[in-house]
C-alpha positions in Angstrom: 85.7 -4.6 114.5 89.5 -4.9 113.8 90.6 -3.4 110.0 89.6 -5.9 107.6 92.5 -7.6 105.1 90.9 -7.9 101.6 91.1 -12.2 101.0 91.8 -13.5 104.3 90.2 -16.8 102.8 90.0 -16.9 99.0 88.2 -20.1 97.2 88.8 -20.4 93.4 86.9 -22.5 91.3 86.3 -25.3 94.1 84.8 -28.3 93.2 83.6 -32.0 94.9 82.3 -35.2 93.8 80.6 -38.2 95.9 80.4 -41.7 94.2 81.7 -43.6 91.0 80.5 -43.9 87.8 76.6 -43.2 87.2 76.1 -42.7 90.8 78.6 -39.5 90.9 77.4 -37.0 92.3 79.1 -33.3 92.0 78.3 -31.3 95.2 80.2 -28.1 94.3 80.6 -26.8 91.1 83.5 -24.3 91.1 82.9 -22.5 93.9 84.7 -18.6 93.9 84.7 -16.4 96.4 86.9 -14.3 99.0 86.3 -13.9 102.6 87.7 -10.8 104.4 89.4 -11.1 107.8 86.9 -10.3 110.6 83.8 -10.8 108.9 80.6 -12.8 109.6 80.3 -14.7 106.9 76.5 -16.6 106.8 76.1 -19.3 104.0 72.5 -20.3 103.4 71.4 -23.0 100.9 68.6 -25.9 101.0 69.3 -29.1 102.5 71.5 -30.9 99.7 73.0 -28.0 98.7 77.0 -28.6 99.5 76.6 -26.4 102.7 78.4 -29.0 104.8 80.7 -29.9 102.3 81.8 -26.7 102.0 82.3 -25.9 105.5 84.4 -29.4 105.6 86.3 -28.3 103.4 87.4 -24.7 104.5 88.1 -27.4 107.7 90.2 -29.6 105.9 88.5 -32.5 106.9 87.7 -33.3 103.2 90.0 -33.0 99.8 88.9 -30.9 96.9 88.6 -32.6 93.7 89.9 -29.9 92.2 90.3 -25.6 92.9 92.0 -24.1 95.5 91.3 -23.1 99.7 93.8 -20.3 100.7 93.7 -19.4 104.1 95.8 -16.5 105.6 98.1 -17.4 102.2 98.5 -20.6 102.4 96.7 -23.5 100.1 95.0 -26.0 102.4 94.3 -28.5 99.3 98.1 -28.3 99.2 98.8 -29.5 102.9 99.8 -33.2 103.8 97.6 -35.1 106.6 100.1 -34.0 109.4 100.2 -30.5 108.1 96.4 -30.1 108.0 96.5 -31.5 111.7 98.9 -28.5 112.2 96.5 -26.3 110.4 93.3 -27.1 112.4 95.3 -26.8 115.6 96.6 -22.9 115.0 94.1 -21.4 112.5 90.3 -23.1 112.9 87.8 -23.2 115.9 84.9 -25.6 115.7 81.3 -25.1 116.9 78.4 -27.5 116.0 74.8 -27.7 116.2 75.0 -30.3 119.4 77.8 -29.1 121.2 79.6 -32.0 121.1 80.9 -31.5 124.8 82.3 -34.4 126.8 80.1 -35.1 129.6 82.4 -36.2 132.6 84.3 -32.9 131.8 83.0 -29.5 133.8 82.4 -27.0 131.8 85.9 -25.3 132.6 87.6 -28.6 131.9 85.4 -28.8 128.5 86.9 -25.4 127.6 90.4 -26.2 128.9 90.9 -29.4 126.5 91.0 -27.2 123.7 93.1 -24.2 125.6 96.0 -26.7 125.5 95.8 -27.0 121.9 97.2 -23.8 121.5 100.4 -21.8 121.7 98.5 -18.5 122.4 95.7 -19.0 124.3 93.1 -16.4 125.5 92.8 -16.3 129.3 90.8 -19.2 130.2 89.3 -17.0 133.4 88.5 -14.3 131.6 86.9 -16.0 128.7 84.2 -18.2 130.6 83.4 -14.8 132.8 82.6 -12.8 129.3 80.9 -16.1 128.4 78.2 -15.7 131.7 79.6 -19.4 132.7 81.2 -18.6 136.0 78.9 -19.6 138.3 78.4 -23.0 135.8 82.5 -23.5 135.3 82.2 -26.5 138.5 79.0 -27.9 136.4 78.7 -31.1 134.3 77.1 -30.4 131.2 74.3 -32.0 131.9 73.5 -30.0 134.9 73.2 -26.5 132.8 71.0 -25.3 129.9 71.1 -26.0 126.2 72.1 -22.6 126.2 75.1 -22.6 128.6 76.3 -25.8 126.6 76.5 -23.7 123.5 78.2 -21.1 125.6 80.7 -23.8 126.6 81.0 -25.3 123.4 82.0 -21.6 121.7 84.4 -21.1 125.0 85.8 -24.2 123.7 86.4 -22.8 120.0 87.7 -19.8 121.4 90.2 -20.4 123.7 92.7 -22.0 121.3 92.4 -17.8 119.9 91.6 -19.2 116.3 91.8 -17.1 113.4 88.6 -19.0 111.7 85.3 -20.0 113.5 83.5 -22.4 111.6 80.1 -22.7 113.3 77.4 -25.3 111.3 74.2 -24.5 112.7 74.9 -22.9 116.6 71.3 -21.9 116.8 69.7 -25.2 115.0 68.8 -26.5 118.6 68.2 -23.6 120.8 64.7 -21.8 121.1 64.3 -18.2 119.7 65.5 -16.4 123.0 68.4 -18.8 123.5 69.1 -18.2 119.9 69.3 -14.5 120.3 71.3 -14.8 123.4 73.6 -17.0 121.2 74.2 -14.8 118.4 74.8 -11.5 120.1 77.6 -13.4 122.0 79.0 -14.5 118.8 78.8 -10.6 117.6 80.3 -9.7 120.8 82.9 -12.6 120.3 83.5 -11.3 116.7 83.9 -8.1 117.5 86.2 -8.3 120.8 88.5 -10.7 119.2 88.3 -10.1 116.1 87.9 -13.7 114.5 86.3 -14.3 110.9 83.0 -16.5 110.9 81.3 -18.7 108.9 77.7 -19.6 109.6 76.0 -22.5 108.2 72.6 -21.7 109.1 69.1 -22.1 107.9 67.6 -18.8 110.1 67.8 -16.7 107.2 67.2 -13.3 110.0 71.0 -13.9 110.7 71.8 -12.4 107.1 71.3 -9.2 108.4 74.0 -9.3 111.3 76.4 -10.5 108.8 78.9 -8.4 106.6 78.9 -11.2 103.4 76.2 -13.5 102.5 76.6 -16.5 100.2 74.0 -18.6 99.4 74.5 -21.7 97.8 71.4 -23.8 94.6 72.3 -27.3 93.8 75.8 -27.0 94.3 76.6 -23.5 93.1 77.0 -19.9 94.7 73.7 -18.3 93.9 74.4 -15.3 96.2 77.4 -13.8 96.8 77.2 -10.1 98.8 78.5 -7.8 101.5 75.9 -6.2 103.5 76.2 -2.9 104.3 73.2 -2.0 106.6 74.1 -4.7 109.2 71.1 -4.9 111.8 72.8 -5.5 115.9 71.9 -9.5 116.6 69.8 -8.0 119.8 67.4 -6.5 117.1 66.7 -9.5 114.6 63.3 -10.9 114.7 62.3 -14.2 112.6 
């Protein structure tokens, strides 16, 4: 794992609202915490909780009511619309729960739409071999597994060479070996390239691959930890 830089992404006192009047509803309560550069960063909470929310916003696909999101020293809730564009573009990879892949792509053009994105790149070649998609790269996605779509979908994230990975449940549909398979390619991923993570997740086994663990209860941190015994993915059991 590359040498960790104390407050890669520091959130202080964050805090959203949904609705008007009696039907307001606060989501986060003034959130405050500090992710270091090349961690794993899991964040558990109950359905409700402001897990989404909060992965939105590190996104910047919502505004903060109020508080601060700095990433890599800048403020996100001080960007305009085109310079939040800018900032999903160079700093943020996406990887969701359904893959979200476009289905008349192959899975090398699925990987390559995002590869464009970027100014730096990885090696598109190289990437989908360490992914185990070569022999797949000519496939539509609906000719390979829900596993090799999630493979394809993190390829995707990865090629832009994102400093953030903001993953919001990778495993959610996947079986139990699928999911293991999953995760020790995102350890791998984390440790070869050295990219911070955030996991929204509800598989709490995944704690103990991960070097911080937040936990957020009715829109507040409940849990907020590094872990210092951390347990290789291959090993996790649930």
């Amino acid at each position: 794992m590359p040498e960790q830089v104390e407050g890669f992404l520091r959130i202080d006192n964050l805090t959203k609202s949904y609705g008007e009047g009696e039907a307001r509803t606060q989501v986060l309560k003034g959130i405050t915490t500090s992710i270091d550069r090349g961690e794993i960063c899991v964040l558990f909470g109950p359905s409700g909780s402001g897990k989404s929310t909060f992965l939105n916003m590190v996104g910047g696909l919502e505004p903060a009511d109020s508080g601060s999101i700095v990433v890599d020293g800048t403020d996100i809730c001080q960007l305009n619309s085109r310079e939040l564009v800018e900032y999903r573009r160079r700093e943020l990879g996406f990887i969701f729960q359904f893959y979200n892949l476009v289905p008349d792509l192959t899975v090398r053009e699925n990987i390559e739409v995002c590869q464009y994105l970027s100014k730096n790149p990885l090696p598109i070649d190289d990437l989908i071999k360490s992914l185990g998609l070569w022999e797949h790269r000519g496939k539509f996605p609906n000719q390979v597994s829900g596993g090799q779509q999630q493979r394809c979908a993190i390829g995707r994230a990865l090629v832009k060479n994102p400093s953030l990975l903001l993953c919001d449940e990778p495993t959610g549909a996947l079986d139990y070996h699928t999911s293991k398979e999953i995760l020790e390619l995102m350890e791998r991923v984390n440790r070869e390239y050295g990219c911070t993570m955030i996991i929204v997740t509800h598989n709490d086994a995944i704690r103990h691959m991960s070097h911080h663990i937040l936990r957020l209860r009715d829109g507040s941190l409940s849990q907020d930890e590094r872990n210092t015994q951390l347990l290789p993915a291959r090993d996790l059991t649930w």
